[in-house]
C-alpha positions in Angstrom: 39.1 -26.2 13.4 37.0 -24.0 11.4 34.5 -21.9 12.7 30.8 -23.6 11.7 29.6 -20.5 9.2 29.4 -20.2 5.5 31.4 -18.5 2.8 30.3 -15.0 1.7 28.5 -16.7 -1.3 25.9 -18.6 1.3 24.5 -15.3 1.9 23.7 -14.9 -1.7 22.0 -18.1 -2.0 19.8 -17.5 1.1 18.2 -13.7 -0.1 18.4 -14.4 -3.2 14.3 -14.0 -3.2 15.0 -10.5 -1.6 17.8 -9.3 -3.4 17.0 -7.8 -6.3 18.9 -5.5 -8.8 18.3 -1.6 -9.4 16.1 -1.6 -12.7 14.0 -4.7 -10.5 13.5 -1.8 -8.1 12.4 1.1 -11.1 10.0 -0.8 -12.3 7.8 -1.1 -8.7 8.3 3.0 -8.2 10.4 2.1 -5.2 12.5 4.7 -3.3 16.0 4.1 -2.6 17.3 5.1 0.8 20.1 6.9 -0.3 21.9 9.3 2.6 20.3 12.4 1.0 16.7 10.9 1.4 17.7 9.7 5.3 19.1 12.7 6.2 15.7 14.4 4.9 13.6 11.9 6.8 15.5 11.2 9.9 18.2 13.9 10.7 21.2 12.9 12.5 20.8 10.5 14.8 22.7 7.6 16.5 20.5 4.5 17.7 20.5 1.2 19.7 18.6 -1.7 17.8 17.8 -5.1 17.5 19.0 -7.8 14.8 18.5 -11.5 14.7 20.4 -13.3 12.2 22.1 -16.7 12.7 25.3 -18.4 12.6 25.2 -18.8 8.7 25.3 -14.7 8.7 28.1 -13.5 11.1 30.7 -13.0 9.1 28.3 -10.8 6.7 27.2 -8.9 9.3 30.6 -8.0 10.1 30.9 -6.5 6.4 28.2 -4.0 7.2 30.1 -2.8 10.2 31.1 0.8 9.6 29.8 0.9 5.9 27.1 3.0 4.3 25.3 -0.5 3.9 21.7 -0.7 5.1 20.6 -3.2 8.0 17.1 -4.0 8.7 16.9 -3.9 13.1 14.0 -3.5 15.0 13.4 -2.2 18.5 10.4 -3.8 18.8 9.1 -7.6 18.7 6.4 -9.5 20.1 7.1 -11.7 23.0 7.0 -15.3 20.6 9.2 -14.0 18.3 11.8 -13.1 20.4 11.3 -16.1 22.8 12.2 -18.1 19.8 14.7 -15.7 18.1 13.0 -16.4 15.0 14.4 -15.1 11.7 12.8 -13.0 9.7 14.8 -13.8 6.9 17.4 -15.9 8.3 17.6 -19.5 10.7 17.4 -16.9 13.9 19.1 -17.9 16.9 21.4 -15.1 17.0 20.2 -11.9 19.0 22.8 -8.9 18.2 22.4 -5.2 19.7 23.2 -2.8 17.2 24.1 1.1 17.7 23.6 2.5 14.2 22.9 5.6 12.3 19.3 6.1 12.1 18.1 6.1 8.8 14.4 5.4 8.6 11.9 4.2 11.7 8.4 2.4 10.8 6.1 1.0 13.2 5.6 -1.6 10.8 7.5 -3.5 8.7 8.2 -2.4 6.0 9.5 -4.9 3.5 12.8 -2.8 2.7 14.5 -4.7 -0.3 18.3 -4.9 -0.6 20.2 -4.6 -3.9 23.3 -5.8 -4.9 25.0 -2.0 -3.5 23.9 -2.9 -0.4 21.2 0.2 -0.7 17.1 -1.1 0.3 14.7 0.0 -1.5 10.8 0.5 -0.3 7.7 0.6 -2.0 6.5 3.9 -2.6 3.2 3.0 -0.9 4.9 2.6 2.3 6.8 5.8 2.1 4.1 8.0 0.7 0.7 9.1 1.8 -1.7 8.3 -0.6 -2.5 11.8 -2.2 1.0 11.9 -3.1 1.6 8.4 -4.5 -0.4 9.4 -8.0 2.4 11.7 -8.8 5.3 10.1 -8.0 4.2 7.5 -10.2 3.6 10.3 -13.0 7.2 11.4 -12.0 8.3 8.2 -12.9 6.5 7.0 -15.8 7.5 10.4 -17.5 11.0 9.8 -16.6 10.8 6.2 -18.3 9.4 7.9 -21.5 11.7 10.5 -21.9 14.7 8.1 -21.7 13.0 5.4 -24.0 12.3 2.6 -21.7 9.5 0.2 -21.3 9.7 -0.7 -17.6 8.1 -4.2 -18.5 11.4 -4.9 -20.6 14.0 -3.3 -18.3 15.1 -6.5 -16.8 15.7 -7.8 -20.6 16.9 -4.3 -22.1 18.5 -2.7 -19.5 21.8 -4.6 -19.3 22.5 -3.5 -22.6 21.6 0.0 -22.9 25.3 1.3 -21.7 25.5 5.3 -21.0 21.7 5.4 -21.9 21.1 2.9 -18.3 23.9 5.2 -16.5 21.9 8.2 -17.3 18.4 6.8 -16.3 19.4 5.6 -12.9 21.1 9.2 -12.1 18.0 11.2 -12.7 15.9 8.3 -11.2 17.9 9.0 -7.9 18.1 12.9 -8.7 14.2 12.5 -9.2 13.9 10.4 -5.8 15.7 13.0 -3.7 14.1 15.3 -4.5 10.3 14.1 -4.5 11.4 13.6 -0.7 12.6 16.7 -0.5 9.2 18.5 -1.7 7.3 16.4 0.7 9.1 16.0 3.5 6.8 16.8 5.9 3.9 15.0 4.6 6.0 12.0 4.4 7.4 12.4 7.7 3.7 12.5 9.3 2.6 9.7 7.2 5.4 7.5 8.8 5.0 7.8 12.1 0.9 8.1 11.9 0.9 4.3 10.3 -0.2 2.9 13.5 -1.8 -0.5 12.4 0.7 -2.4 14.7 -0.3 -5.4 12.5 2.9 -7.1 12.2 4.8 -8.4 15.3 8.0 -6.7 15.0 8.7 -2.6 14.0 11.3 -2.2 11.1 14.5 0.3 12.4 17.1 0.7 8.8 20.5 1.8 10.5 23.8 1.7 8.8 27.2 2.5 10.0 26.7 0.1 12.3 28.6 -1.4 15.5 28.1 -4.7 17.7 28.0 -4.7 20.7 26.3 -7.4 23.0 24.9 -10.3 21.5 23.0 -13.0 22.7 22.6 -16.6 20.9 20.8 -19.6 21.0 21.5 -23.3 20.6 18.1 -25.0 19.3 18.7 -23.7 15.3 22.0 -25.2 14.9 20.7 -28.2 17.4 17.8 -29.1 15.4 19.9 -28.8 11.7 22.8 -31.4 13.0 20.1 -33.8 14.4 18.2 -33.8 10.7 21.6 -33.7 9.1 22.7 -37.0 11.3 19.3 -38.5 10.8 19.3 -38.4 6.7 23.6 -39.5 6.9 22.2 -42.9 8.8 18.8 -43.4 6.6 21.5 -43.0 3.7 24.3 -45.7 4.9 21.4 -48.0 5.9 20.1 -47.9 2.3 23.1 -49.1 1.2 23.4 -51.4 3.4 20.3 -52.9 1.9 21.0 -52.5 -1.2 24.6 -54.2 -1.0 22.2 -57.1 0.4 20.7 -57.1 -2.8 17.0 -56.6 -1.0 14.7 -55.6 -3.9 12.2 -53.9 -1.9 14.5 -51.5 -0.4 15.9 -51.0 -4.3 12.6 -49.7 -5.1 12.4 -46.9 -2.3 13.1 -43.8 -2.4 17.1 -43.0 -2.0 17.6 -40.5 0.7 20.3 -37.9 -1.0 23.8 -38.0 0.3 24.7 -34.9 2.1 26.9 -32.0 0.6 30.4 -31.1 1.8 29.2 -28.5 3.5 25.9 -30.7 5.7 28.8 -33.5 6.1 31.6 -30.2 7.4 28.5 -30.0 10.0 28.3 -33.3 11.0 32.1 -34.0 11.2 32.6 -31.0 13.0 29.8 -30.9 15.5 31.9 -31.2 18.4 32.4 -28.4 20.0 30.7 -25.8 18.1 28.9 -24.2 20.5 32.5 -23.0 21.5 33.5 -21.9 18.1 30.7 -19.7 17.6 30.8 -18.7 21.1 34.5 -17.7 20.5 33.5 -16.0 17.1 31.1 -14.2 18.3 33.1 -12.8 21.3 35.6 -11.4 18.3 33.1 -9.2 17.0 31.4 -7.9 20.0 32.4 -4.9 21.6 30.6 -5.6 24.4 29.4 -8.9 26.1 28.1 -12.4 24.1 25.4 -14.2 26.0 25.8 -17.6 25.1 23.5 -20.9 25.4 24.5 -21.3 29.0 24.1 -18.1 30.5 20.9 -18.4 32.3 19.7 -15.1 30.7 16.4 -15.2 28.4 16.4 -13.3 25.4 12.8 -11.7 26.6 15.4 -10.2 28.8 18.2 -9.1 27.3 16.0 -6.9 24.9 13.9 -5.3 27.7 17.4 -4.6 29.8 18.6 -2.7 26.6 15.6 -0.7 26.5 13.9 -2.6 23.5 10.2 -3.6 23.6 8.0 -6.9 23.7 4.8 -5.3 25.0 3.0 -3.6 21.7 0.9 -1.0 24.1 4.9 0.1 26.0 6.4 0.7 22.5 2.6 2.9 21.2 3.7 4.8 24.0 6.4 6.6 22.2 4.5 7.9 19.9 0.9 10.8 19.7 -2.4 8.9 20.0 -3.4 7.5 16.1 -5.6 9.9 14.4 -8.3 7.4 12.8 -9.9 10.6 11.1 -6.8 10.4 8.3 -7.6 6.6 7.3 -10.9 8.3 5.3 -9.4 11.2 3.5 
């Protein structure tokens, strides 16, 4: 029996509103976490976080295992979220502690954007204080000029501009680094003093990542089979009906006929909690926490030393200094 998870390709289908490619990225200013900007920002240092996903996404996570690749963790969520496992871009379901190389910490989130290198990109307002953001963008728009780009027609242009888009990308990284570099402190400080705490998760980027325990929930893949079951019977009743020949029915709306992959689901239903259970067991290092395990999730992240409780996780950090919101 095959394990109830998607090709590689489902992935690409499911971000594809966040994955976006390099001159995408250009044209918004962004920064590209590259290891030289990391290593300016955050040092060396090895991490526990936090990653929920779901059972559409395990064998992708498993690609970023020990790669340069960028995952988005946190160490801290709000109680509902993690109650729920709710994805922020995925199903959820899936809880996963990660031990990673730290590459940039935000109270916030940060809306880091993947491209197709597996590098995330951030906006450069939520990297840089505001009396340095005018000339980055200077930076940039000069850079653009002196290489003969319109960044309103890189998307169209771009692709075919050969050594001309090699060379632009270079010294838009070259550029990048060392911006960061020049600021470093200033950027630093700006980082950890954005102490809004308006979102209800923090945003951790690790990469050379490793799994260890992992703890998982039922109620996603639950709730998908029962819709999935619901629409197969609505659909074999309608044709029932309509082998009747009952013209009312004809004139209704035809449920659509599930896809080889809803009806793979459906079929294989049966025992699935095992198969992911015994997947998931393959790629943890440590212990999987499965449906059954009496443990809550609440739980698992506050026995790992994550954080639920907003004012426990301030704690980590000096008081906010309002005095900098008005300069």
């Amino acid at each position: 029996m095959k394990i109830l998870i998607t090709e590689a390709q489902q992935k690409a289908l499911d971000e594809l509103q966040w994955l976006e490619n390099v001159p995408s990225h250009m044209m918004e200013y962004r920064f590209p976490m590259t290891p030289k900007i990391y290593q300016i920002i955050s040092g060396n240092q090895r991490i526990k976080t936090f990653h929920v996903s779901d059972v559409h996404q395990i064998n992708n996570l498993v690609g970023l295992v020990g790669t340069k690749k960028t995952l988005s963790s946190f160490t801290f969520m709000s109680v509902h979220t993690v109650e729920t496992l709710s994805g922020i871009q995925t199903k959820g379901g899936v809880l996963y502690e990660i031990y990673g190389d730290l590459v940039i910490h935000s109270p916030n989130d940060i809306m880091s954007r993947p491209d197709e290198n597996g590098i995330r990109w951030l906006d450069y307002y939520e990297l840089l204080p505001s009396e340095i953001a005018r000339p980055w963008n200077s930076i940039v728009k000069e850079l653009f000029t002196n290489h003969n780009v319109n960044p309103s027609q890189m998307n169209v242009d771009f692709p075919h501009k050969g050594k001309e888009k090699t060379d632009l990308v270079k010294n838009y990284f070259i550029s990048a680094e060392k911006f960061v570099a020049d600021n470093a402190d200033k950027i630093k400080s700006h980082i950890l003093d954005k102490r809004h705490y308006t979102n209800n998760w923090n945003e951790i980027l690790v990469n050379n990542i490793e799994i260890h325990d992992i703890y998982w929930s039922h109620r996603y893949m639950d709730g998908l089979y029962k819709g999935l079951e619901a629409r197969d019977q609505q659909r074999k009743n309608e044709l029932i009906r309509r082998s009747e020949k009952n013209q009312y029915y004809i004139r209704m709306a035809e449920a659509k006929p599930l896809t080889p992959r809803e009806r793979r689901i459906v079929d294989d239903f049966p025992g699935w909690k095992a198969r992911v259970q015994h997947k998931l067991e393959s790629i943890s290092s440590g212990k999987v926490y499965g449906p059954d395990s009496g443990l809550r999730a609440i739980d698992f992240v506050r026995e790992r030393g994550g954080f639920v409780d907003p004012d426990e996780y301030k704690k980590q950090f000096p008081p906010y200094d309002s005095s900098k919101d008005e300069n």
